[in-house]
C-alpha positions in Angstrom: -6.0 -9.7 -31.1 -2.9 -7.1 -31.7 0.1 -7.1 -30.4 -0.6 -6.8 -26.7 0.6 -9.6 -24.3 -0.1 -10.5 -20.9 1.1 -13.7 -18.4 0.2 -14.1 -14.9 2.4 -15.8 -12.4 2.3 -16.5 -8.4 4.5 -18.5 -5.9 4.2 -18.8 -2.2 5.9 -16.6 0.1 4.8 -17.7 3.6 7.8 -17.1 6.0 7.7 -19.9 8.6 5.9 -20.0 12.3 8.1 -17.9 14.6 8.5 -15.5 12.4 8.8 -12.0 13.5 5.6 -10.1 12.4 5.5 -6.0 11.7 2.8 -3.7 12.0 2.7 -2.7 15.2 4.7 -1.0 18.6 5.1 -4.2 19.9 7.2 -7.8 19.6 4.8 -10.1 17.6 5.9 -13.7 16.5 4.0 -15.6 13.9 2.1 -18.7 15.8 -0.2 -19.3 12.8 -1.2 -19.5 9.2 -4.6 -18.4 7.8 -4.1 -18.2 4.5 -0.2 -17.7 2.2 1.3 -14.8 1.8 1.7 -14.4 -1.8 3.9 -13.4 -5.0 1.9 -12.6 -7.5 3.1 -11.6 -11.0 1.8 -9.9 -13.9 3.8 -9.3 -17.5 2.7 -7.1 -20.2 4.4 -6.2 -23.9 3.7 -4.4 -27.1 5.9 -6.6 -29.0 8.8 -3.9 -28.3 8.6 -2.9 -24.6 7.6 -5.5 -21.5 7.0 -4.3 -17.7 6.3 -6.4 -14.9 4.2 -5.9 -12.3 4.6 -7.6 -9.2 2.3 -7.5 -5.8 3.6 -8.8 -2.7 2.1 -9.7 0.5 4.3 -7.4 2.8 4.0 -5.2 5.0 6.4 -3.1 3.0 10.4 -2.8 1.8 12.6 0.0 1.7 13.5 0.7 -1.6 17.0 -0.2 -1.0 15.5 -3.8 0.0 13.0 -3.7 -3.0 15.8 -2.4 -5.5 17.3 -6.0 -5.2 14.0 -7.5 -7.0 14.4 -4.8 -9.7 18.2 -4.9 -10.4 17.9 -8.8 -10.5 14.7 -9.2 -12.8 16.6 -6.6 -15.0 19.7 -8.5 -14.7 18.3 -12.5 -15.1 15.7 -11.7 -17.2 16.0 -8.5 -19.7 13.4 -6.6 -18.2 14.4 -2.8 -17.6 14.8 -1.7 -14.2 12.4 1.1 -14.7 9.8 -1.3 -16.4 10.2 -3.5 -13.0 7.1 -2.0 -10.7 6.8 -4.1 -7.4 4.7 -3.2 -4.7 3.2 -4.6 -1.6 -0.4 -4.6 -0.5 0.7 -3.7 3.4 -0.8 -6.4 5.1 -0.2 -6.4 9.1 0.3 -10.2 9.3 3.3 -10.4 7.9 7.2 -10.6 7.9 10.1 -7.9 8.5 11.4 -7.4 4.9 13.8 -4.8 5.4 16.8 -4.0 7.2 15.0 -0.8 8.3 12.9 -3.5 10.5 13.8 -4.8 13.6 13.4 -8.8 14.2 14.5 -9.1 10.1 15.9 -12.9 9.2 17.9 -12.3 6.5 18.0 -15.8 5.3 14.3 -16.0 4.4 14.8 -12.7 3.0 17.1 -13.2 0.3 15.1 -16.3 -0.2 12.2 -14.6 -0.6 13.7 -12.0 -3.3 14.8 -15.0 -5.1 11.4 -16.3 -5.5 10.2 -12.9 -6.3 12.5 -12.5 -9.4 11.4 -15.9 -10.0 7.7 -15.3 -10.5 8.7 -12.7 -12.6 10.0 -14.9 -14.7 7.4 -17.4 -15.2 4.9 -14.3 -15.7 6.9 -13.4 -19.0 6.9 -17.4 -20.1 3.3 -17.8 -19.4 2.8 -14.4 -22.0 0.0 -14.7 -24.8 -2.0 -12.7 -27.0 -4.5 -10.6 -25.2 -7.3 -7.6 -24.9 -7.8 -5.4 -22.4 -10.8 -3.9 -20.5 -11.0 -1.3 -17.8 -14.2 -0.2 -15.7 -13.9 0.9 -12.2 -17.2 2.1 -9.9 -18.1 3.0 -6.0 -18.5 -0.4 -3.7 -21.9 -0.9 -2.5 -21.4 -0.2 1.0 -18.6 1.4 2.6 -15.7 -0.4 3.6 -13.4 2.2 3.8 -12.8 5.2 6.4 -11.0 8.4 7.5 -9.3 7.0 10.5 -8.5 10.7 11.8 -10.5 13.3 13.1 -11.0 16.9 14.5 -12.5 16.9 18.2 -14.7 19.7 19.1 -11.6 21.1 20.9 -9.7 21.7 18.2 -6.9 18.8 18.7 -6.4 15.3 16.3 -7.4 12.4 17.2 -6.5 8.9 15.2 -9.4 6.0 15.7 -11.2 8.3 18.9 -13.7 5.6 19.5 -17.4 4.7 18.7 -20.1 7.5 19.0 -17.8 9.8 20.6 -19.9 13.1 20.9 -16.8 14.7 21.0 -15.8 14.3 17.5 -16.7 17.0 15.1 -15.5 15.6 11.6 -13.2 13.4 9.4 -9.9 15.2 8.2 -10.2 13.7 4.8 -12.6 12.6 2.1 -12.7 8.7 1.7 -12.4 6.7 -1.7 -15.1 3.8 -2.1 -13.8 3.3 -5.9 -13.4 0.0 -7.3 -11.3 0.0 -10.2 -10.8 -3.1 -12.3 -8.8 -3.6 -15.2 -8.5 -7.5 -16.7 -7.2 -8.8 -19.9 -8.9 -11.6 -22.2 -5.9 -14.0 -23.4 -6.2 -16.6 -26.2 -6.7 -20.6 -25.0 -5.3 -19.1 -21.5 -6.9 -18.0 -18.3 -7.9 -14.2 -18.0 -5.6 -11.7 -15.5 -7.9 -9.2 -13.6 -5.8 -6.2 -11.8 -7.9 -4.9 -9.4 -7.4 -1.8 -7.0 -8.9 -0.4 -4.1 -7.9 1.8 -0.8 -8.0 0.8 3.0 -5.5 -0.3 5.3 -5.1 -4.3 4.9 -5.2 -4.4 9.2 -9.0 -6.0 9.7 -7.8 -9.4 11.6 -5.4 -8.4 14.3 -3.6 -11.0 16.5 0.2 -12.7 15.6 -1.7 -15.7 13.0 0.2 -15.0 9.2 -2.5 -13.6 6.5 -2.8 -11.8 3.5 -6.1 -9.8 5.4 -8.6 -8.5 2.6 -6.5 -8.5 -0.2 -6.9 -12.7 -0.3 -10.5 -12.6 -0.3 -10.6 -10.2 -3.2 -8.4 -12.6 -5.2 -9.9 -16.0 -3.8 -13.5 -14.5 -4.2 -13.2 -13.6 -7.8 -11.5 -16.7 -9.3 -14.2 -18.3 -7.8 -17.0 -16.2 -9.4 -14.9 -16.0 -13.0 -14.4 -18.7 -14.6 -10.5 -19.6 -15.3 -9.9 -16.3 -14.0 -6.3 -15.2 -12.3 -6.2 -12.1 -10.0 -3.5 -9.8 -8.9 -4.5 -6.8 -6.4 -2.8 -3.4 -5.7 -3.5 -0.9 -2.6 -4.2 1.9 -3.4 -4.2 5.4 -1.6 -4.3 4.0 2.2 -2.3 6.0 4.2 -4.9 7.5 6.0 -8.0 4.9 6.3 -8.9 1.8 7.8 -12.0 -0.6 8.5 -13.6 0.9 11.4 -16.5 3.1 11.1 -16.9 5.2 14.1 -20.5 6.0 13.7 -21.8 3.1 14.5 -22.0 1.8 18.8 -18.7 -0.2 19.7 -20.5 -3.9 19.8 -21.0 -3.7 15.9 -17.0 -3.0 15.5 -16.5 -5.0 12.6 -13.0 -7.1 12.5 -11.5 -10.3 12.4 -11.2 -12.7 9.8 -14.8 -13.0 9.1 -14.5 -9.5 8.1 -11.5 -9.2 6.4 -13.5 -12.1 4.1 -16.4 -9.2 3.8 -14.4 -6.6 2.7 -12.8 -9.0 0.3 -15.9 -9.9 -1.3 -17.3 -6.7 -1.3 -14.2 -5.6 -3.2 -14.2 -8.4 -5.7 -18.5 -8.2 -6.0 -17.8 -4.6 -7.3 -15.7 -5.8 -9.6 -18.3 -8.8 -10.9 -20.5 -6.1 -11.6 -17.8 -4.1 -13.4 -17.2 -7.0 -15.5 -19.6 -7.2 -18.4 -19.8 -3.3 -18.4 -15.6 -3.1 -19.2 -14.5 -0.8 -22.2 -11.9 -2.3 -24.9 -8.6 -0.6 -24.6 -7.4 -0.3 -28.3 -4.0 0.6 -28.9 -1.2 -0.4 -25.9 2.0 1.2 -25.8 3.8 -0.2 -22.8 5.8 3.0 -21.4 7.4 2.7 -17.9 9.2 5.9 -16.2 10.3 6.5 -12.9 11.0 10.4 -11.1 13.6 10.5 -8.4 12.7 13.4 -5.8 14.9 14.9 -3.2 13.1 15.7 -0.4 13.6 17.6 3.1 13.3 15.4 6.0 11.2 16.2 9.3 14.3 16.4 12.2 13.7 17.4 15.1 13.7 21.3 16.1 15.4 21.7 19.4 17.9 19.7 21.8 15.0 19.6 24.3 12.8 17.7 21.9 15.2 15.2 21.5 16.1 14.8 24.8 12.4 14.5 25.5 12.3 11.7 22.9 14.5 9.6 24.4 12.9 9.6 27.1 9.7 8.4 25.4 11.7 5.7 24.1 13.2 4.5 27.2 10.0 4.5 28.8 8.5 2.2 25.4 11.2 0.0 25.3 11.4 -0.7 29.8 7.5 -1.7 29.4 6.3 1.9 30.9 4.4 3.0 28.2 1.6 4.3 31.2 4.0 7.0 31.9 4.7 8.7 28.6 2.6 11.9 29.2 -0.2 12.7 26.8 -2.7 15.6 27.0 -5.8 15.1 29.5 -8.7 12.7 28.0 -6.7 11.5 25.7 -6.7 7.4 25.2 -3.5 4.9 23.6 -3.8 6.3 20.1 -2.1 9.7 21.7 0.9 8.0 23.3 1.0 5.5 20.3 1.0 9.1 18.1 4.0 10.6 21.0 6.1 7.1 20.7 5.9 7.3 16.7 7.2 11.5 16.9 10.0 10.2 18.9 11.2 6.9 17.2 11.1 9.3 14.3 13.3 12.2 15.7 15.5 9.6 16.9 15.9 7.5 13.7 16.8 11.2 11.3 18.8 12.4 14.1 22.4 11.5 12.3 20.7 11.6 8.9 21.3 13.7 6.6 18.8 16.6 5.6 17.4 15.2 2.3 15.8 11.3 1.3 15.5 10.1 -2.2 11.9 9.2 -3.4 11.1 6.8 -6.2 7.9 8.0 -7.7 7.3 5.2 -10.5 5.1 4.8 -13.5 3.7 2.3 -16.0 1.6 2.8 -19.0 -0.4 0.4 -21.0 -2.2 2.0 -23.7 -5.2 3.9 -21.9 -4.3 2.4 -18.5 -1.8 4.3 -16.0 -0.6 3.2 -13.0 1.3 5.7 -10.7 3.0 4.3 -7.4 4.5 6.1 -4.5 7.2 4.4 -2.1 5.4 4.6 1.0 1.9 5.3 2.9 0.1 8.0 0.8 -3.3 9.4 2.0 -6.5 9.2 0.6 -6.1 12.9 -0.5 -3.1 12.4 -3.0 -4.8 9.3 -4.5 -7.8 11.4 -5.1 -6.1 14.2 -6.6 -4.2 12.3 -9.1 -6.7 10.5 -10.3 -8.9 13.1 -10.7 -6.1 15.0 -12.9 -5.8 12.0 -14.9 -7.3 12.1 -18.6 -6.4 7.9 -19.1 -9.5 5.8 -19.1 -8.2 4.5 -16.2 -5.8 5.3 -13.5 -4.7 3.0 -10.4 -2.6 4.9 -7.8 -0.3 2.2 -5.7 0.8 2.5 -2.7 4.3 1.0 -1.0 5.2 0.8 -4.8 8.6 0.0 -5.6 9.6 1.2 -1.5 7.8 1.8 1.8 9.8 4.7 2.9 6.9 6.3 5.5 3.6 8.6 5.4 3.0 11.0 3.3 0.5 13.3 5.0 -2.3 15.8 4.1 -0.6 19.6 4.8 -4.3 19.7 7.2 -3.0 16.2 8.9 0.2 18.3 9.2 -1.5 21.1 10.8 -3.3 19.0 13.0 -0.4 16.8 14.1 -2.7 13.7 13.5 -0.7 9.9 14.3 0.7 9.9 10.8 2.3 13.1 11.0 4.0 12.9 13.8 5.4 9.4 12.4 6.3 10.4 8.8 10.2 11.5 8.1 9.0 14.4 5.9 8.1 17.9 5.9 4.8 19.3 5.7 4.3 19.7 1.9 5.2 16.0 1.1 1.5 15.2 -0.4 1.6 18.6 -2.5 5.1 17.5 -4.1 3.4 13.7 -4.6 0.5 15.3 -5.6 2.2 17.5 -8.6 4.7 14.7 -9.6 1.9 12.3 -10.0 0.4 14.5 -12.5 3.6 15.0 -14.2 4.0 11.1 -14.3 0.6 10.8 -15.9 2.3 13.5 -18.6 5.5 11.7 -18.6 4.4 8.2 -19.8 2.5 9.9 -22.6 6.1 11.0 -23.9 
């Protein structure tokens, strides 16, 4: 082997029972555990550079919150702040991690981020002499989908229901790629990355879970021997699990599914196993771009009068009343509640936000993460761009700081644009500063 090292780390992040739960527009409490929320680390070096990547399961954190992991693994443990790249694989059964969340408990936070620059840590002790492999390939069956769509009538509609004969077709394209990179370590077990794309919301209810995203790791350290797995989300901002051509009784969800989707995920990457190309040659390079970007406020003094009023009606239990255009179902005032809480929220802001766009480089393998939700369309864009062997795009990478819409979901006015704190445009600038962070770590 040459001079490439890899360790693998986890810990146990499970917030205890009672704890508030983020996701949706409404006051969940954790009242059970179906499988731990994990912490999962994984260190790389040339011998002269070392980078840490580190997947949570969290619904997200600000980068403000997530900056305290990266300032203190660079502080405790040598590792550069840029070369610090922790995400979160957006699962909606678990805790408030920010202090842009409401029911937060700042005790099990900071406790939490303790343990986080702890497993970082233990992934640099557990470090050995290894080889790399990358191979990626389209799951079997689809698992992921466009959750918006143009009606007939020309409006947006997010999730519209089963068979509706009203739709007329996806705004988007959606990404079935695998991609699986792993690395063979001497007299220690082997550390598979593996990435995929869909929103990690299949199970529903207020029990604590990891959704999908433990399935994929369970299900192949099960299948490969002495195997360890860390995952990354990819490109989600725009998909979920629900397939709306099929009739409303085969609505797959639940935990039973979230364990099919898992499988599926990690049986793409068995079949990607013995097929994997030898990376030769693994310069560890990690860079990060800091964007300033307009924010979305809103236009008039009528539309924010108008949104408090949404709000008030939300937060009094009269969501019935906030008005939404004729035939349209819950998505619609869920999609009017989320343009309001926005206007609201960048009311007394100022007119810019900084954006983290982060990047790590191992030899032929990039991995380029955006602080927030982007859609299916950036991920697609950059990877096709990308002349590495193999490219992961992450998603609520080193932040979770919003949407980052399609300028057509712009157009549209689909859920996610009305949420999102930016302007339309936001996936064009991702879009070009991904491709310049695929140039960048190449520098």
């Amino acid at each position: 082997m040459g001079n490439l090292k890899a360790g693998f780390a986890r810990i146990d992040i499970t917030p205890p029972l009672g704890t508030r739960l983020v996701g949706y527009y409404r006051v969940r409490h954790a009242d059970g555990i179906l499988d731990p929320l994990l912490a999962t680390a994984v260190a790389v070096s040339d011998g002269e550079h070392t980078a840490v990547i580190i997947s949570m399961d969290v619904i997200g954190m600000n980068q403000k919150s997530i900056d305290r992991i990266r300032r203190g693994v660079e502080e405790k443990h040598g590792i550069p702040y840029e070369a610090v790249f922790a995400c979160c694989t957006h699962t909606h059964l678990g805790p408030a991690m920010s202090d842009s969340h409401d029911g937060l408990n700042p005790a099990y936070v900071d406790h939490t981020i303790e343990k986080v620059i702890g497993v970082a840590k233990m992934a640099l002790d557990d470090m050995k002499d290894a080889e790399m492999y990358v191979n990626e390939g389209k799951a079997p069956v689809e698992i992921s989908f466009i959750r918006n769509f143009i009606m007939k009538d020309g409006s947006c509609a997010t999730n519209p229901g089963f068979l509706n004969p009203e739709i007329d077709h996806p705004l988007g394209e959606s990404d079935q790629r695998v991609a699986l990179t792993y690395f063979k370590r001497e007299g220690a077990p082997e550390i598979a990355i593996i990435n995929f794309q869909v929103h990690p919301d299949v199970i529903s209810g207020c029990t604590i879970s990891a959704d999908y995203p433990h399935f994929v790791r369970s299900t192949y350290e099960k299948v490969i021997p002495n195997s360890r797995v860390l995952y990354i989300n990819g490109a989600q901002g725009d998909s979920n699990h629900i397939n709306v051509k099929t009739p409303e009784h085969m609505l797959r969800k639940g935990y039973a599914f979230s364990e099919h989707m898992g499988r599926t995920i990690a049986g793409t990457a068995f079949a990607l196993y013995a097929m994997a190309e030898k990376v030769e040659g693994c310069p560890v390079v990690a860079k990060q771009i800091d964007l300033e970007v307009p924010v979305n406020k809103a236009k008039t003094p009528e539309e924010l009068e108008n949104a408090r009023h949404i709000v008030m009606l939300h937060e009094t239990g009269r969501d019935s009343e906030i008005p939404i255009p004729e035939g349209h179902g819950a998505m619609s005032r869920t999609t009017a509640l989320a343009a309001a809480e926005r206007m609201l929220a960048l009311e007394n802001a100022p007119d810019t936000r900084s954006l983290h766009i982060t990047g790590l480089r191992i030899g032929d393998f990039a991995l380029v993460g955006f602080p927030g939700e982007p859609f299916t369309e950036i991920g697609l864009q950059v990877k096709a761009a990308s002349d590495y062997k193999m490219t992961y795009i992450s998603c609520c990478a080193n932040g979770h700081e919003g949407y980052y819409p399609s300028a057509a979901a712009m157009d549209a006015g689909s859920y996610e644009a009305a949420a999102t704190k930016y302007c339309k445009g936001i996936a064009e600038t991702l879009i070009e500063t991904g491709k310049q962070m695929l140039d960048d770590l190449k520098k």
